[in-house]
TORNUDREN-879111 format. One line per 5 residues: number of its first residue (from 1); their letters; for each residue y, z, x of C-alpha. Coordinates in pm, 1 decimal, decimal comma. Layout:
! residues N
NUM> a> Y Z X | ...
! end
This chain:
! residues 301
1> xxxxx> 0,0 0,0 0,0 | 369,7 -28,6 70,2 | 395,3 347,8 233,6 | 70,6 317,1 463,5 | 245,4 -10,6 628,8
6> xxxxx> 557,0 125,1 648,8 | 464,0 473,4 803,8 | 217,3 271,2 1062,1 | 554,1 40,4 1161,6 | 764,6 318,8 1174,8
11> xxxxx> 504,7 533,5 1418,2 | 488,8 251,3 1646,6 | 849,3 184,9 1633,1 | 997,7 566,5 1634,3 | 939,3 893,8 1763,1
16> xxxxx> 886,4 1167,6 1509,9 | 1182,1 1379,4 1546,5 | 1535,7 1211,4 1656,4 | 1567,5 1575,6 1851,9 | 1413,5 1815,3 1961,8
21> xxxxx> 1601,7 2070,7 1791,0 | 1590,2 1914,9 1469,3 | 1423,5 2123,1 1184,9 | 1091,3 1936,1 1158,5 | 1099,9 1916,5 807,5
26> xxxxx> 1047,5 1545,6 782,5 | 929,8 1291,3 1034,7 | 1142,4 969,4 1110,0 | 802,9 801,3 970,7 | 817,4 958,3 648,1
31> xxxxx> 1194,2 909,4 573,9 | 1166,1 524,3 661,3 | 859,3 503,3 429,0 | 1104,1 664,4 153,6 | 1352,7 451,4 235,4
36> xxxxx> 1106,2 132,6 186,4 | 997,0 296,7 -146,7 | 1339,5 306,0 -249,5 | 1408,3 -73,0 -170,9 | 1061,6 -170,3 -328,5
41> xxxxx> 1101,7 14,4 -677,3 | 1483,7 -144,8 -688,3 | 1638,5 278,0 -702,0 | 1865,3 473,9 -550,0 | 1813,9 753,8 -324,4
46> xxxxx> 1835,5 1030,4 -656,9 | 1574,0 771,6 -802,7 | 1301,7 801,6 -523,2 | 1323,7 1140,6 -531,0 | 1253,4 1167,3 -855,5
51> xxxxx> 980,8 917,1 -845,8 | 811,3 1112,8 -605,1 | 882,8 1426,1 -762,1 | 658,5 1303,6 -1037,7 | 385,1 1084,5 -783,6
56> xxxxx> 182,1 1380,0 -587,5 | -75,8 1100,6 -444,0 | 199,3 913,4 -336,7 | 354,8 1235,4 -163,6 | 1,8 1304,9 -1,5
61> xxxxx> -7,9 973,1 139,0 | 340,8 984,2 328,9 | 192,6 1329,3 425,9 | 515,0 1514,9 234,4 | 447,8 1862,0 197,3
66> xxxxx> 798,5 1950,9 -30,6 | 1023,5 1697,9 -152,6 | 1339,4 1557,1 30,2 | 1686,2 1629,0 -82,5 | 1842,2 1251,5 -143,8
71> xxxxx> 2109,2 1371,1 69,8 | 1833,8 1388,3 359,3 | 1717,7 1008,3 278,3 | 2091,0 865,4 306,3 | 2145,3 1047,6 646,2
76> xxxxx> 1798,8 913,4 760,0 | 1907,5 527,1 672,7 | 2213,5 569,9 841,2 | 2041,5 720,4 1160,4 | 1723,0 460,7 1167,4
81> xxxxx> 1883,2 127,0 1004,1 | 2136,7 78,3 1275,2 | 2163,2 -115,0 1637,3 | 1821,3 20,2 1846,3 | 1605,9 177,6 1616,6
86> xxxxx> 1618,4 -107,3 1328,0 | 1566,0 -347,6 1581,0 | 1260,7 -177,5 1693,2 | 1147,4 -109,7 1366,6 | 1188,3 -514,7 1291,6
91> xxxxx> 956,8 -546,5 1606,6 | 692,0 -342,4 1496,4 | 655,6 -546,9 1201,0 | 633,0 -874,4 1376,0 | 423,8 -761,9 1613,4
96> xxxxx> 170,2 -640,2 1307,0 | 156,7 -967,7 1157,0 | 139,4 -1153,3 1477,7 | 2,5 -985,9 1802,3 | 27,5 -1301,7 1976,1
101> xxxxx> 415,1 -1349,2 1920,9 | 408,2 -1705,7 2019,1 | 576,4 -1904,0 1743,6 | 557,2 -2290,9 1696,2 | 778,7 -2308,8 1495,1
106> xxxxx> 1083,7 -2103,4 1336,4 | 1382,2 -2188,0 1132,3 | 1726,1 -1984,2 1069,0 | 1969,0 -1991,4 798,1 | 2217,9 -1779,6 620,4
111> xxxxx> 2244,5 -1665,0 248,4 | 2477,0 -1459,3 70,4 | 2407,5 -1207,2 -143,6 | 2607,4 -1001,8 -433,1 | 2833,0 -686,9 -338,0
116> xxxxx> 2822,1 -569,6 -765,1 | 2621,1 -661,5 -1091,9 | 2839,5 -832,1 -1272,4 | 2671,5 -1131,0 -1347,3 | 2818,5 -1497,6 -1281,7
121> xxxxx> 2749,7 -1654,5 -1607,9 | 2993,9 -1403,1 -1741,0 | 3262,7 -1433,2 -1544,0 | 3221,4 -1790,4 -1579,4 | 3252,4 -1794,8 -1991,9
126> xxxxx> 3496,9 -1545,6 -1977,4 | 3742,9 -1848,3 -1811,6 | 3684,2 -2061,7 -2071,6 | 3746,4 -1845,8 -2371,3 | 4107,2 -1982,8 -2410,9
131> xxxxx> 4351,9 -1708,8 -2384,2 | 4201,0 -1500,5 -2133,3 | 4269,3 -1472,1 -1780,8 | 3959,3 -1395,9 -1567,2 | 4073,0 -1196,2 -1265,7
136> xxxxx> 3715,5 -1157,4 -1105,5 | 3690,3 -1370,0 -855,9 | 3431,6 -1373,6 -535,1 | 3616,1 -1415,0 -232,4 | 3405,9 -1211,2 -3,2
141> xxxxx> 3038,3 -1138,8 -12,0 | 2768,7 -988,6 232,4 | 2580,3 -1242,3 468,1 | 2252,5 -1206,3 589,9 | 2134,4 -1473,8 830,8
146> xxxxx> 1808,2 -1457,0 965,1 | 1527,6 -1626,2 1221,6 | 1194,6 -1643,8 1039,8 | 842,9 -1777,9 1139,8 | 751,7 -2107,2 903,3
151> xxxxx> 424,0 -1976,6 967,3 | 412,1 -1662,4 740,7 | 765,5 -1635,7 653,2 | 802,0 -1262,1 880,3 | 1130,0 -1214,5 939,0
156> xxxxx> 1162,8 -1215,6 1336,9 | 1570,9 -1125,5 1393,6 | 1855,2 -1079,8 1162,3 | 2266,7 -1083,9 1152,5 | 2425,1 -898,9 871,3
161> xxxxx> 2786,0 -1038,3 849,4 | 3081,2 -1063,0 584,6 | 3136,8 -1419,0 433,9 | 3253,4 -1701,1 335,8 | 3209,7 -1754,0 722,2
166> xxxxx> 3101,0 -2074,7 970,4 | 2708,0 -2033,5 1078,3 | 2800,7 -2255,1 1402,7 | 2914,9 -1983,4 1571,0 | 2678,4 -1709,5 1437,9
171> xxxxx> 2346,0 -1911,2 1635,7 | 2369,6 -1710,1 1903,2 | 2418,4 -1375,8 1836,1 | 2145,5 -1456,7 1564,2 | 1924,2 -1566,6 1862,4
176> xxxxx> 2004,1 -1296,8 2092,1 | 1821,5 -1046,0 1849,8 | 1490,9 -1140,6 1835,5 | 1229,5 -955,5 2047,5 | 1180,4 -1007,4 2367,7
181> xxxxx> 784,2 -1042,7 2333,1 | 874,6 -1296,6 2064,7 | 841,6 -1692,0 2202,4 | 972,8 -1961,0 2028,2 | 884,9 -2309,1 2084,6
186> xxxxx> 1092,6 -2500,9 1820,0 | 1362,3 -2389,9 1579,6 | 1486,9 -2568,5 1258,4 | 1805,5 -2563,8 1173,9 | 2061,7 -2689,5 883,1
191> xxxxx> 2378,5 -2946,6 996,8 | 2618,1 -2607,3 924,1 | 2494,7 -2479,7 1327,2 | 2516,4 -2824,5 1457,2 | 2689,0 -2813,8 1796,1
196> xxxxx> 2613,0 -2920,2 2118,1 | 2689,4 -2579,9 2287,8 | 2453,3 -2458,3 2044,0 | 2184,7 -2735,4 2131,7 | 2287,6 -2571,1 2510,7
201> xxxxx> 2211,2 -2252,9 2436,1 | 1840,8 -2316,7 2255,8 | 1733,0 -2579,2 2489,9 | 1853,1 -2499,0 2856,2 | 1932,6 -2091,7 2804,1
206> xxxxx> 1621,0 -2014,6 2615,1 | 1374,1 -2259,1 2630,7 | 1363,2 -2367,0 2237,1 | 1350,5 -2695,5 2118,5 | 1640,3 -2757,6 1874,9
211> xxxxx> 1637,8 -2951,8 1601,2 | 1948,5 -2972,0 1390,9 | 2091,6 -3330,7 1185,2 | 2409,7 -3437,0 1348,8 | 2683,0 -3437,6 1124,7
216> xxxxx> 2980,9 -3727,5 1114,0 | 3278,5 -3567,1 1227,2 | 3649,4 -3670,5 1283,4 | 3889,2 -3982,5 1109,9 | 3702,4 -4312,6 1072,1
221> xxxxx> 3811,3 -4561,2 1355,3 | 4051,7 -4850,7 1289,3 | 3780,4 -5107,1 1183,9 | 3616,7 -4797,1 947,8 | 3326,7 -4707,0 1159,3
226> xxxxx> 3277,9 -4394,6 1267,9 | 3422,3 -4236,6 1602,3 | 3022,7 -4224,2 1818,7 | 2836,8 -3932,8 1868,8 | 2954,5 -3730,3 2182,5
231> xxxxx> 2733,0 -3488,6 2390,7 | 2357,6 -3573,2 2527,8 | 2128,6 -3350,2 2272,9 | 2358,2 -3448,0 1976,3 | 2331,1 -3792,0 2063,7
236> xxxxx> 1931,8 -3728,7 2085,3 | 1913,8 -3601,0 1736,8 | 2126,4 -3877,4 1593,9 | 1879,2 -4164,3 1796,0 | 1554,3 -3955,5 1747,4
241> xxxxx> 1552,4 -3757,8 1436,4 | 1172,6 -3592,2 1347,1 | 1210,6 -3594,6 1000,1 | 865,6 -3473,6 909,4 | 881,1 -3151,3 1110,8
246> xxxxx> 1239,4 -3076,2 969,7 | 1087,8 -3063,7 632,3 | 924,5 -2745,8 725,2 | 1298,3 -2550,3 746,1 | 1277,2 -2494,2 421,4
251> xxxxx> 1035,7 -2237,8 458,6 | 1349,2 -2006,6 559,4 | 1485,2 -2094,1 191,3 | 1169,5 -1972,1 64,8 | 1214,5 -1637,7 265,5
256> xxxxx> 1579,0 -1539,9 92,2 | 1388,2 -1695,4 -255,6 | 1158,3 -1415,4 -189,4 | 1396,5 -1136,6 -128,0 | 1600,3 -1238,6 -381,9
261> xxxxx> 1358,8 -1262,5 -638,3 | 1137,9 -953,8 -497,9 | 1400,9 -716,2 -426,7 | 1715,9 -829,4 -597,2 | 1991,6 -1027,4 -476,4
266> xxxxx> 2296,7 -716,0 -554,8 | 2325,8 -501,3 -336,2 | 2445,0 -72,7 -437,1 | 2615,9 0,1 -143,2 | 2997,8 -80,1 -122,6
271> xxxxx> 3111,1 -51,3 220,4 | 3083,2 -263,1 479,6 | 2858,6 -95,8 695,4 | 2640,6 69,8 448,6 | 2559,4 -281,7 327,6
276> xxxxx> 2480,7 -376,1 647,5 | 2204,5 -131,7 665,0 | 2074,1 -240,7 346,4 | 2030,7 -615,8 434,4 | 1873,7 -483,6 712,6
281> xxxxx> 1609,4 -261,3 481,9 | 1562,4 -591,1 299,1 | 1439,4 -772,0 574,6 | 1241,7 -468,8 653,3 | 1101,2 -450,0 325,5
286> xxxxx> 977,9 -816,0 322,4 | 815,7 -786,8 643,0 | 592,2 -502,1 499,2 | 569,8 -669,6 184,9 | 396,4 -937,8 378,7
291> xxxxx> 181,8 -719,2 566,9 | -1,8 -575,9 279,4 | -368,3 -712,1 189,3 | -259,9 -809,1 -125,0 | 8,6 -1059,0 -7,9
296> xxxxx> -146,8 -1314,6 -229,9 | 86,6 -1116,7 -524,8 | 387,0 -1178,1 -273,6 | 352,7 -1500,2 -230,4 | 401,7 -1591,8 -582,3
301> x> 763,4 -1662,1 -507,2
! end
């Protein structure tokens, strides 16, 4: 079940205590498998609580001897969803579903997802009811770009950002997070991260074979062509193009179809940061999700 993967990611990723002087009440393991619990039922931290308030086999198999205060759970997410130990908790998972860590093939993309509930089909009739003046608008929204494996669809790095926002300059740092262990071999990607210092980066930095469409950029030239193709790898997707294998990048847009339709595409939390951490406990989420042996039930996105 959800709690058994998450506790056996979470005591390869973390110790058991963040100190040594903490009061042992709760392991790190057991608050991230709350955590997950919370994401997977779609609560809050009061809701979990309650849920396991009223679940006693699902408190003996987290090992819980006396219930968390929900106070305790939001401290723990914004201890262990942050900079090291999410990333290392993101690794664990990958490493479960693939020992090996060689991937063939990957592809990355970015997807926004919804900062409140209110729902777009009524904000949309609500501007065409004459006389009314719709004032909600969505100007800004939380980003989550990640690298996944076409393979299984794991989740292998992420990038939790604020848009509207470019994705050509967001390749790298989206890059730089993936694990170490982790090979990649080819990665898919849509015309928004076409560059050639981006082509740079995969190909002659990291060893990954790029493939991203080149785009048509710039004023037409005086006889209405278009101005050529500048810069060697651009110039080598525009000539050479493998259309078949970049068929397979829309295994990423299955990935955020899955979250979305899984876990929910709104988000609770209202600052910045806070939603950060839960994009990254979404990714989490659908890594373990994956894991489980009944993934078949998973997969029916």
């Amino acid at each position: 079940m959800v709690a058994l993967v998450a506790l056996k990611a979470a005591q390869r990723a973390l110790p058991l205590y963040a100190h040594r002087f903490s009061p042992k009440a709760f392991t790190q393991p057991q608050l991230f498998a709350c955590l997950v619990l919370k994401t997977f039922f779609k609560t809050d931290y009061r809701g979990i609580v309650s849920m396991l308030a009223d679940m006693p086999e699902l408190r003996r198999v987290i090992g819980l001897t006396k219930l968390p205060h929900f106070t305790t759970l939001q401290k723990a997410a914004r201890r262990l969803l942050v900079s090291m130990p999410a990333q290392r908790l993101l690794t664990a998972t990958v490493h479960l579903a693939k020992p090996s860590a060689k991937i063939k093939l990957a592809a990355v993309d970015s997807s926004g997802l919804e900062s409140h509930h209110v729902s777009r089909y009524f904000v949309r009739r609500r501007s065409r009811e004459p006389g009314l003046w719709q004032t909600t608008t969505y100007t800004c929204f939380p980003k989550l770009g990640v690298v996944c494996d076409c393979s299984n669809h794991i989740i292998l790095s992420t990038l939790m950002t604020r848009g509207p926002t470019p994705d050509v300059h967001q390749l790298e740092r989206t890059l730089c997070s993936v694990p170490q262990r982790v090979t990649l071999k080819t990665l898919l990607a849509d015309a928004g991260y076409e560059s050639e210092s981006n082509h740079v980066f995969c190909r002659e930095y990291l060893g990954v074979k790029s493939i991203i469409p080149t785009t048509e950029r710039g004023r037409l030239r005086k006889d209405g062509k278009p101005k050529p193709v500048h810069g060697h790898y651009r110039r080598q997707m525009k000539n050479h193009f493998p259309k078949n294998l970049y068929g397979q990048r829309w295994q990423v847009e299955t990935v955020f179809s899955m979250i979305k339709r899984n876990l929910g595409s709104a988000l609770k939390s209202r600052t910045y940061w806070a939603q950060c951490r839960e994009m990254m406990l979404l990714a989490l989420v659908h890594n373990i999700m994956i894991l489980l042996p009944i993934r078949e039930l998973f997969y029916r996105a």
